[in-house]
NUKOLNU-253969 format. One record per residue (C-alpha): residue number from 1; z negated, y negated, x negated; residue in three letters. Coordinates in steps of 0.5 Angstrom, whole numbers, plus 500, padded with zeros to 3 digits. Layout:
<atoms>
NUM|Z|Y|X|Ala
...
</atoms>
This chain:
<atoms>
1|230|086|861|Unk
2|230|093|864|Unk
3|226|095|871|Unk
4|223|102|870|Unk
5|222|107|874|Unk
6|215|106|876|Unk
7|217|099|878|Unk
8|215|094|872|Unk
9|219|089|870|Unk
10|220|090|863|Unk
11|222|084|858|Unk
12|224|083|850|Unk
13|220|078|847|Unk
14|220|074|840|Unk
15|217|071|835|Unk
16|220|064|833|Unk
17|223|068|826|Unk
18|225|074|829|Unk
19|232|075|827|Unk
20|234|074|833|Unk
21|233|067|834|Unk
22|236|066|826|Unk
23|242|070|825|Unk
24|248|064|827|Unk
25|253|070|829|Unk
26|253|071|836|Unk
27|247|076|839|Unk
28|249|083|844|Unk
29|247|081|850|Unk
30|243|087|851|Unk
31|237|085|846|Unk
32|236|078|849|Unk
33|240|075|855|Unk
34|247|076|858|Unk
35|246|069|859|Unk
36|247|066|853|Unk
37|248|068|846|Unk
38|242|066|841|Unk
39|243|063|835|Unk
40|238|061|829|Unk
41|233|057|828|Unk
42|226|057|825|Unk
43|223|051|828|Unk
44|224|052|834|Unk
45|216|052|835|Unk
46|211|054|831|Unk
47|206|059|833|Unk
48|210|060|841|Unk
49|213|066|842|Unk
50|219|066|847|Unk
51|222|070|853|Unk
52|230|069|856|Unk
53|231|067|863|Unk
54|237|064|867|Unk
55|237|059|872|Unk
56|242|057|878|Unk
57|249|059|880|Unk
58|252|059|876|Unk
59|247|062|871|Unk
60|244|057|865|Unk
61|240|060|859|Unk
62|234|057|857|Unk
63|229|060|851|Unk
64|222|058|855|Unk
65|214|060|852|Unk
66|211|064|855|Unk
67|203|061|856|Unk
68|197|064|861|Unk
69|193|058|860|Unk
70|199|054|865|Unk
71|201|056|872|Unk
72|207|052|873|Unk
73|213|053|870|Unk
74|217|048|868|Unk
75|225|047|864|Unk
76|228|040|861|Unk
77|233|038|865|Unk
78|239|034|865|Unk
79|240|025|867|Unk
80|233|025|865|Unk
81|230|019|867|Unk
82|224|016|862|Unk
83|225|021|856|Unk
84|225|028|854|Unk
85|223|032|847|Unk
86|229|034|843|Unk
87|231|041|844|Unk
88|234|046|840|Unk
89|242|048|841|Unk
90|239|056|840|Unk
91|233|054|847|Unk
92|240|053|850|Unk
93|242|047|855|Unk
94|239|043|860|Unk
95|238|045|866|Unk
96|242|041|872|Unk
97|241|042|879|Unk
98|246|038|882|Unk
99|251|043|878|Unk
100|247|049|881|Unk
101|250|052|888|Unk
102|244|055|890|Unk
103|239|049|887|Unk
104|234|047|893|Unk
105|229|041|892|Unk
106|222|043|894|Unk
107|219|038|900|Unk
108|213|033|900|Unk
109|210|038|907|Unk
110|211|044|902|Unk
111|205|049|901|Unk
112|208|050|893|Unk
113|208|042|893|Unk
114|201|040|896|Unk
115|199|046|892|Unk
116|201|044|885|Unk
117|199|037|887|Unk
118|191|039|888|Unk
119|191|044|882|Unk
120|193|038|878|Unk
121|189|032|881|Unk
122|195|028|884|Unk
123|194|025|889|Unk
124|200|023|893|Unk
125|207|025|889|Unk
126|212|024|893|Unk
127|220|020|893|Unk
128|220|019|901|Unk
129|227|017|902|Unk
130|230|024|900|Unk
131|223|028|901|Unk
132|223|031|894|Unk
133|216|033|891|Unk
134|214|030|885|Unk
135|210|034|879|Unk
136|206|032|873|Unk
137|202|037|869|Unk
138|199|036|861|Unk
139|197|040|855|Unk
140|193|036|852|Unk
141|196|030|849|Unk
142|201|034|852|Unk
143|205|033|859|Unk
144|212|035|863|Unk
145|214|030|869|Unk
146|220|032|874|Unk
147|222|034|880|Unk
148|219|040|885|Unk
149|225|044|886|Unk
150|228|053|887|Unk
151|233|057|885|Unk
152|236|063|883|Unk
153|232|065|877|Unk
154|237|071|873|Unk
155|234|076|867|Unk
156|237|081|864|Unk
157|243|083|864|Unk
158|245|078|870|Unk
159|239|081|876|Unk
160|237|076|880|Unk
161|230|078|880|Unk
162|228|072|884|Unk
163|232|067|889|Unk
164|227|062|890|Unk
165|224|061|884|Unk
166|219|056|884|Unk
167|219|051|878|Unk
168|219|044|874|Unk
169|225|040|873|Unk
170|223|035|867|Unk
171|224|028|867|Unk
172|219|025|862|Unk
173|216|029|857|Unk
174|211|029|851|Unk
175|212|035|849|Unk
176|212|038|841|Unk
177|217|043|841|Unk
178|224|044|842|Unk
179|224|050|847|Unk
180|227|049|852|Unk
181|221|050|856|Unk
182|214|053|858|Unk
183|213|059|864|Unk
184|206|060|867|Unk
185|204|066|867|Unk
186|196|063|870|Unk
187|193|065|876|Unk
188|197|061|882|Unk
189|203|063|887|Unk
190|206|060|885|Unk
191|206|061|877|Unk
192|212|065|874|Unk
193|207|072|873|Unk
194|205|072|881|Unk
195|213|069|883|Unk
196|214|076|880|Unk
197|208|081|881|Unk
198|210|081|888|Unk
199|216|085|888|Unk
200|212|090|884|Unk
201|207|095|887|Unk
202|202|093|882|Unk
203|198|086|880|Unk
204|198|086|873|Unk
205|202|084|866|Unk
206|202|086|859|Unk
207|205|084|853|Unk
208|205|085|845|Unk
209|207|079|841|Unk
210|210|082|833|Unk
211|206|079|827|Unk
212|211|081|823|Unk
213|217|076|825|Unk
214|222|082|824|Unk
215|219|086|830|Unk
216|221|086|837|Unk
217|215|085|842|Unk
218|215|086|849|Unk
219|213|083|856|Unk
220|211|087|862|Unk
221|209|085|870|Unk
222|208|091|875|Unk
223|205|098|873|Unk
224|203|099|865|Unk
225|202|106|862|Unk
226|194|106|862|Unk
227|193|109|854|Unk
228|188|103|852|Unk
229|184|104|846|Unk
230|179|099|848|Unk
231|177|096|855|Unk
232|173|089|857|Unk
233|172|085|864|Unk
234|177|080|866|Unk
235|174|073|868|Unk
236|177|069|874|Unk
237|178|062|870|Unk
238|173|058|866|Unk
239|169|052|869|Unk
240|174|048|873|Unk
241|180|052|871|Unk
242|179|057|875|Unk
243|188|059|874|Unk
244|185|062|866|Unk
245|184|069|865|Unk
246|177|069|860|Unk
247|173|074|856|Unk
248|165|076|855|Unk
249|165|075|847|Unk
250|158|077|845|Unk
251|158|077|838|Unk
252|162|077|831|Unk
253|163|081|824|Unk
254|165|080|818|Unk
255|165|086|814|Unk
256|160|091|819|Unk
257|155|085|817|Unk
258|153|080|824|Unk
259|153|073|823|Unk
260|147|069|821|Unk
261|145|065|827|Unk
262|139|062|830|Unk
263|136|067|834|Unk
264|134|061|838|Unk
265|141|060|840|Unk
266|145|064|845|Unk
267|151|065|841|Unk
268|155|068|848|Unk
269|161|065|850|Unk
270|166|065|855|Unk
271|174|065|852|Unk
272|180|063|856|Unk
273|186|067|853|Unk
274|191|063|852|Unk
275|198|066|849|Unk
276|200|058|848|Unk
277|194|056|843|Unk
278|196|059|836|Unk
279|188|059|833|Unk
280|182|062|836|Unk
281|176|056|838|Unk
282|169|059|838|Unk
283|163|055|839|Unk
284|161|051|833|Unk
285|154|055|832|Unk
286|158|060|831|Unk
287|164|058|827|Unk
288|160|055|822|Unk
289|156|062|821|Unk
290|162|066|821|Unk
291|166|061|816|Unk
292|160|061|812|Unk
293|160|070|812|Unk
294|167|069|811|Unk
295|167|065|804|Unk
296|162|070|801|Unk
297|165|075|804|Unk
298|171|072|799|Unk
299|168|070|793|Unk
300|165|078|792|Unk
301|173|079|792|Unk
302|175|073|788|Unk
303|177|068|791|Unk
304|175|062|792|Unk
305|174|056|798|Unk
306|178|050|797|Unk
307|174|044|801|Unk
308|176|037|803|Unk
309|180|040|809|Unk
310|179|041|817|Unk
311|182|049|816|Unk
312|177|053|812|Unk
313|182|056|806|Unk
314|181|060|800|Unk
315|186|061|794|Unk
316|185|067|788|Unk
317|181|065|783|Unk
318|186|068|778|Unk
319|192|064|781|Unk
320|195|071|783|Unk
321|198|072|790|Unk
322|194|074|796|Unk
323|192|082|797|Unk
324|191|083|804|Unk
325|190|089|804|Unk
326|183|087|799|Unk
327|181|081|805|Unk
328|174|082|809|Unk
329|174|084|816|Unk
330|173|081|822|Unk
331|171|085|829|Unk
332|169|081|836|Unk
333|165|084|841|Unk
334|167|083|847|Unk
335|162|086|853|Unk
336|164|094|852|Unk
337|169|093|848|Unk
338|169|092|840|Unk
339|175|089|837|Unk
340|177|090|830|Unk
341|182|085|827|Unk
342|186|086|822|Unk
343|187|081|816|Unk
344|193|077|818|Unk
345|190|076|824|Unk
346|183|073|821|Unk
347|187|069|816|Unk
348|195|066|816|Unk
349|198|063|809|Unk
350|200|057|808|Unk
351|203|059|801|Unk
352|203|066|797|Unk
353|196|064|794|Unk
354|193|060|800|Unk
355|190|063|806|Unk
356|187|059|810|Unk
357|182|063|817|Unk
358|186|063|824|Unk
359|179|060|827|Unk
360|176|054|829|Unk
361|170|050|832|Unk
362|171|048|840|Unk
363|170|041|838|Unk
364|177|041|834|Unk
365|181|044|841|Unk
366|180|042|848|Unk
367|173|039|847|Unk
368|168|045|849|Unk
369|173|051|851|Unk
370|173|057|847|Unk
371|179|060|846|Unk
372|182|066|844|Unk
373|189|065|841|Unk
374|195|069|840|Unk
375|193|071|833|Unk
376|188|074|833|Unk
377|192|079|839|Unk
378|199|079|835|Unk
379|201|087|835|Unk
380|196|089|839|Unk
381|199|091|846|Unk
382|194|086|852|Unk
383|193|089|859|Unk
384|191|083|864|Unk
385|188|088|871|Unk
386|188|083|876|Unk
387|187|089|882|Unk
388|181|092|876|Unk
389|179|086|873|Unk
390|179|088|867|Unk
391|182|087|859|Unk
392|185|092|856|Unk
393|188|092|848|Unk
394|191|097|844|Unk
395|192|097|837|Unk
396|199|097|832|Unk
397|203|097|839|Unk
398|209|091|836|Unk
</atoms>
């Protein structure tokens, strides 16, 4: 973590196989955290990506994700009172506020509680003998439940950036990972990214997740350097979700060729990008039509479809490993701006011959949103703008 002379927060972040979180020896606190030493495990939660951060006094290290499609920030804590997902050593150890000087629990009348409770439909969440604001908020089939409270929230080399970070003390979680737990980065107050943004002189955040698990991405909150390839408008939320940050995508690719589509149906689509969700979710019309263009596309380069399974995947007619280099390519068209992927962001692989296409229907996710997942942005550089409004992506930044 470093603050730069313009006044931007600047962050590591790191894939879950990044050496970093596989190397058992211990880790020299300027490449993650003085907070605590990070040692290996590859499955610590596949398709995430994680930031450092320290909460209370003293300081507890935990490994969260980092997901703008969520506003409240959230860590395991200890004396859970229901049950709590298993956690790796290497996410660091529940948090325990009653061991945490500088600990406050956050009252039933606080604007954060009453805020938090109306975003998430609770409609009273409250332990009235010692005032103390309960919360609840899911990811699907997924959910965290605890109590509201601050704390001093360190990063970096020890640096309070903030004294009364807001956040969840989990007490009752369903949740499939084994972080330590999930930093929101959502259009709230009181998410992680505007908790931040107020001690910077501007409103925007970038970051840029490696696709290769060997490289160091990076996070940043406050002023960003303005060279940006391509530049798109930034939508405030999607339907009731009004907290998400969403995209125009127009049209879709394969190899320079547009999807064969209905010209009755209106293939325009709002996407919410959410930097927590893995695959990207399009439409059904054109999923089906861009799966279609991309199984012809990779039979005239020797491969064929397997069937019988959701995911669309593809193995060489020969049996020789993938050639990623020979794959079709694939290119989104967003309001102004043209994004062109690169193979490993259009396909992942299951194995050295298998691949399978990064893409679903919206009938697959969260029934009807699209969503514009972290693959298909890995190695780019993403600016969310939120004083222009806009969406930027610069390529081969990670």
């Amino acid at each position: 973590f470093r603050l730069s002379k313009d006044g931007a927060f600047h962050f590591p972040v790191f894939h879950r196989k990044h050496p970093c979180l596989d190397d058992p020896s211990p880790v020299h606190a300027a490449s993650v955290s003085d907070a605590g030493t990070v040692v290996g495990n590859d499955e610590i939660h596949k398709g995430k990506y994680f930031m450092a951060i320290s909460l209370g006094t003293p300081s507890v290290f935990n490994l969260v994700t980092i997901d703008t499609g969520s506003t409240l920030s959230w860590v395991n804590c200890e004396r859970c009172e229901i049950r709590c997902h298993g956690k790796a050593d290497e996410a660091g150890p529940r948090f325990d506020p009653h061991s945490s000087a500088t600990y406050r629990q956050i009252g039933c009348s606080d604007e954060d509680c009453v805020d938090i409770h109306q975003d998430n439909g609770i409609p009273y969440g409250c332990i009235d003998e010692t005032d103390t604001c309960l919360y609840s908020v899911r990811y699907g089939s997924q959910y965290s439940a605890g109590k509201l409270g601050r704390d001093r929230l360190a990063l970096g080399d020890n640096l309070t950036v903030v004294d009364d970070f807001v956040f969840g003390c989990s007490e009752d979680d369903r949740f499939y990972g084994k972080e330590a737990g999930v930093i929101g980065f959502g259009n709230k107050s009181y998410s992680f990214f505007n908790q931040m943004a107020r001690q910077t002189s501007y409103v925007a955040f970038a970051y840029c997740f490696p696709s290769d698990h060997q490289a160091e991405g990076f996070l940043i909150v406050g002023p960003y350097p303005q060279r940006l390839e391509l530049v798109t408008p930034l939508i405030r939320g999607y339907g009731r979700r009004w907290y998400v940050y969403s995209l125009l995508l127009l049209d879709m690719k394969v190899d320079g060729k547009r999807l064969e589509v209905d010209p009755t149906v209106d293939t325009r689509q709002i996407m919410v990008v959410d930097s927590g969700t893995d695959d990207t979710f399009v439409s059904s019309v054109v999923f089906y039509a861009l799966a279609e263009a991309v199984t012809s596309a990779m039979g005239d380069k020797g491969y064929y479809r397997e069937y019988g399974s959701e995911k669309v995947c593809f193995k060489p007619a020969g049996g020789e490993p993938v050639n990623w280099r020979g794959l079709p390519a694939v290119e989104m068209q967003f309001l102004r701006a043209a994004l062109k992927l690169p193979p490993e962001n259009v396909f992942h692989q299951q194995s050295a011959d298998r691949i399978c296409l990064a893409f679903q229907p919206d009938t697959s996710g969260v029934r009807d949103v699209r969503i514009l997942g972290n693959r298909a942005l890995r190695s780019f550089r993403v600016v969310y703008d939120l004083q222009k409004m806009t969406f930027g992506f610069q390529a081969r930044a990670c």
